[in-house]
C-alpha positions in Angstrom: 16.1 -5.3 -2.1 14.1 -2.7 -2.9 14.0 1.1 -4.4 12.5 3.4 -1.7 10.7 6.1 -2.6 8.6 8.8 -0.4 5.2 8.2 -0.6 4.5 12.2 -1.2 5.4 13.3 -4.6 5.0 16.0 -6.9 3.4 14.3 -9.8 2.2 10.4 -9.0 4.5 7.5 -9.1 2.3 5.5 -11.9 2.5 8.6 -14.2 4.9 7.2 -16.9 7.7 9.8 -16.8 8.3 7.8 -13.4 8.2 4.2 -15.7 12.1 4.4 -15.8 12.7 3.9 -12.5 10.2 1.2 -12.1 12.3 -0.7 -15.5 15.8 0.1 -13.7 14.2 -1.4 -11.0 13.1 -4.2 -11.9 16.7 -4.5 -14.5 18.7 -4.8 -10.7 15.8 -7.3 -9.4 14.6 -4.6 -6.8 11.2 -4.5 -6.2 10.0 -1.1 -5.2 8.9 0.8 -0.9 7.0 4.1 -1.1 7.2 5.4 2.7 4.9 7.9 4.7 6.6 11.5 4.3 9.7 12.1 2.3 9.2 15.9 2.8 10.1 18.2 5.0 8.1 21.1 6.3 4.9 21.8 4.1 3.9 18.6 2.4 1.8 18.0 -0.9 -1.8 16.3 -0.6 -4.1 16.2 -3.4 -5.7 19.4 -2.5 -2.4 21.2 -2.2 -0.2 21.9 0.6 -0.2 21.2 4.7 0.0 24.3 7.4 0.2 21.8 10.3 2.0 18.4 11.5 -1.2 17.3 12.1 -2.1 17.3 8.5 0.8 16.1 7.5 0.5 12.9 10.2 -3.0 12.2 9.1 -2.5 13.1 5.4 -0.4 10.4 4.4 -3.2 8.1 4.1 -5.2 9.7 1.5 -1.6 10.2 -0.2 -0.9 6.4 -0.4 -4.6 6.0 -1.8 -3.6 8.5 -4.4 -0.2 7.2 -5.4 -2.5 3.1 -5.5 -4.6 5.1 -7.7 -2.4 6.2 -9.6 0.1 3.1 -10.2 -3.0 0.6 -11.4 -4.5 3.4 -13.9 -1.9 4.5 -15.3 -1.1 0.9 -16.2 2.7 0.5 -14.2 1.8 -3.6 -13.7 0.6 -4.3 -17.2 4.2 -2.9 -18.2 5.7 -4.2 -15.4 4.0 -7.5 -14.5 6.2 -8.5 -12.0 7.0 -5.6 -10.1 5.6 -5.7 -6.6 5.1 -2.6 -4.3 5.6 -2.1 -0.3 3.3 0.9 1.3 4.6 1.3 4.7 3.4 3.4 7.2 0.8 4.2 5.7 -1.8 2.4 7.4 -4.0 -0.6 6.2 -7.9 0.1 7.5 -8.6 2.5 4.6 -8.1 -0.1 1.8 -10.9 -2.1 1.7 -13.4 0.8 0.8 -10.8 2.0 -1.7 -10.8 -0.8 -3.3 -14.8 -1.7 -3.6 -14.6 2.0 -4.9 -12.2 1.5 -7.5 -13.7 -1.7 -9.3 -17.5 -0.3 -8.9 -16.2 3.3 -10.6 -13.9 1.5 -13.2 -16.9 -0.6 -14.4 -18.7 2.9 -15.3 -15.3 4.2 -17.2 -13.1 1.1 -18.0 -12.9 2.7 -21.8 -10.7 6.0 -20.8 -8.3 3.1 -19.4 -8.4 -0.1 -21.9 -4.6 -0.9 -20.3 -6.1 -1.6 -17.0 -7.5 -5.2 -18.4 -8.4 -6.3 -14.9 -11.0 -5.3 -11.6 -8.2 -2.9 -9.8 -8.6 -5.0 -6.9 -6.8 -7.4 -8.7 -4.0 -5.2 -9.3 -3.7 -4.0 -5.5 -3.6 -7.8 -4.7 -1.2 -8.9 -6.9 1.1 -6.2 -6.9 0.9 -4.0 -3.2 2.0 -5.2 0.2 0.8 -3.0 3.5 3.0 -2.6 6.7 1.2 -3.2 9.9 2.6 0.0 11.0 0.5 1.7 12.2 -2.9 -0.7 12.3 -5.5 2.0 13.4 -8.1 -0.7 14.0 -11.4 0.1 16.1 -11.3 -2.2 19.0 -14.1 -3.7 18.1 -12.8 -7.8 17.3 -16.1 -8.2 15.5 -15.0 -5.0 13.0 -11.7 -5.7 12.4 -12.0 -9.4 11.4 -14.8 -7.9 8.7 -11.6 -5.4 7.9 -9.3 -8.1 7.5 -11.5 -10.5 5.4 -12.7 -7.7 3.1 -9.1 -6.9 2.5 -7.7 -10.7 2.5 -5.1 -9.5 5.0 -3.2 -12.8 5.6 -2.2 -12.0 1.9 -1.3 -8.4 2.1 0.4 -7.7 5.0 3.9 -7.9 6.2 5.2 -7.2 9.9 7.1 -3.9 10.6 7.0 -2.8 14.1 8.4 1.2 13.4 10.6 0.7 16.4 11.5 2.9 18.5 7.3 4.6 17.4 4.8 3.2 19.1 1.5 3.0 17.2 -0.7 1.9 19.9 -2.4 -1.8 20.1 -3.6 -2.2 17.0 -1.3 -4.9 16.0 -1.8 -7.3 18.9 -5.4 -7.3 18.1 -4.6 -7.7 14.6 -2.7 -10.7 15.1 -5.3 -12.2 17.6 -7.7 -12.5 14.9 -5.3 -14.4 12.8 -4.6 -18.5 12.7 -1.3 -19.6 12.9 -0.4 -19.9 9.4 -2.0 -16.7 8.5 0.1 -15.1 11.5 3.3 -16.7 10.4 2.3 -15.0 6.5 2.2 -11.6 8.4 5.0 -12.0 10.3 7.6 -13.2 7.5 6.4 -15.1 4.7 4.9 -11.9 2.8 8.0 -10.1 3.4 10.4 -13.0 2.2 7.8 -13.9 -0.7 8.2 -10.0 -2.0 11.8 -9.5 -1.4 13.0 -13.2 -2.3 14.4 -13.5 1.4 15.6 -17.6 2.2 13.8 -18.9 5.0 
């Protein structure tokens, strides 16, 4: 179903020394997971290296907005149009600002990257898929269905509940903002759309 891959690396995923796997991949018809951690003890951020499991917890969400970065500049989906990407655990909240912030500073410097022949946005939501674990939503209703608009959420999210974790309630109020078709898209269609699962 899919190549998993820890979300913390030494050199980003989209970097093209990393293109092989992503062609293998896509040879056996797998799509491809990065997960939170894949390293023990002191873990790589972009500034260098954790001291604490708190850094570590918290870090791997400026981590997964590194390795998004990284697979839309660097061009992976233009090579590999259909490959399709699951983040999970990684959290979801921090997308939409990542993404208004990618197409507004590519529009300044879209000539260092002529491969990228798209907003990023675009990329993100063609080619990525978010877990629901964890959902760190405010609890503010009013907030999170702006989050979940801004980030078209119906379309990019797919159900994992992290069992035995427990992430708290952001997922109940997640799915409370949600219709019933949407909710059913969350739930299982995104995840049988990405990994070809039969109904």
């Amino acid at each position: 179903m899919q190549v998993l891959l820890p979300v913390r690396s030494d050199l980003p995923w989209g970097h093209k020394i990393n293109h092989p796997i992503f062609a293998a991949a896509r040879e056996a018809g797998l799509q491809v997971g990065l997960h939170a951690w894949g390293r023990a003890g002191k873990a790589a951020t972009p500034s260098g290296f954790t001291t604490t499991y708190l850094e570590d917890y918290v870090g791997n969400q400026p981590i997964a907005q590194a390795q998004v970065l990284s697979f839309v500049s660097e061009g992976v989906f233009e090579r590999f149009p259909d490959l399709r990407v699951m983040v999970a655990e990684c959290g979801f909240a921090w997308l939409s600002p990542l993404l208004w912030r990618f197409d507004k500073d590519w529009k300044g410097v879209w000539r260092e990257v002529p491969w990228v022949k798209r907003r990023p946005s675009e990329y993100v939501v063609d080619h990525f898929r978010f877990t629901t674990a964890p959902a760190h939503l405010t609890p503010d209703p009013v907030a999170v269905q702006h989050l979940l608009e801004m980030m078209d959420a119906p379309a990019m999210l797919a159900y994992a509940s992290d069992y035995p974790h427990e992430h708290g309630d952001g997922l109940p109020r997640l799915l409370d903002q949600l219709s019933d078709d949407d909710r059913g898209r969350v739930l299982w269609g995104n995840a049988a759309a990405l990994y070809a699962l039969e109904g």
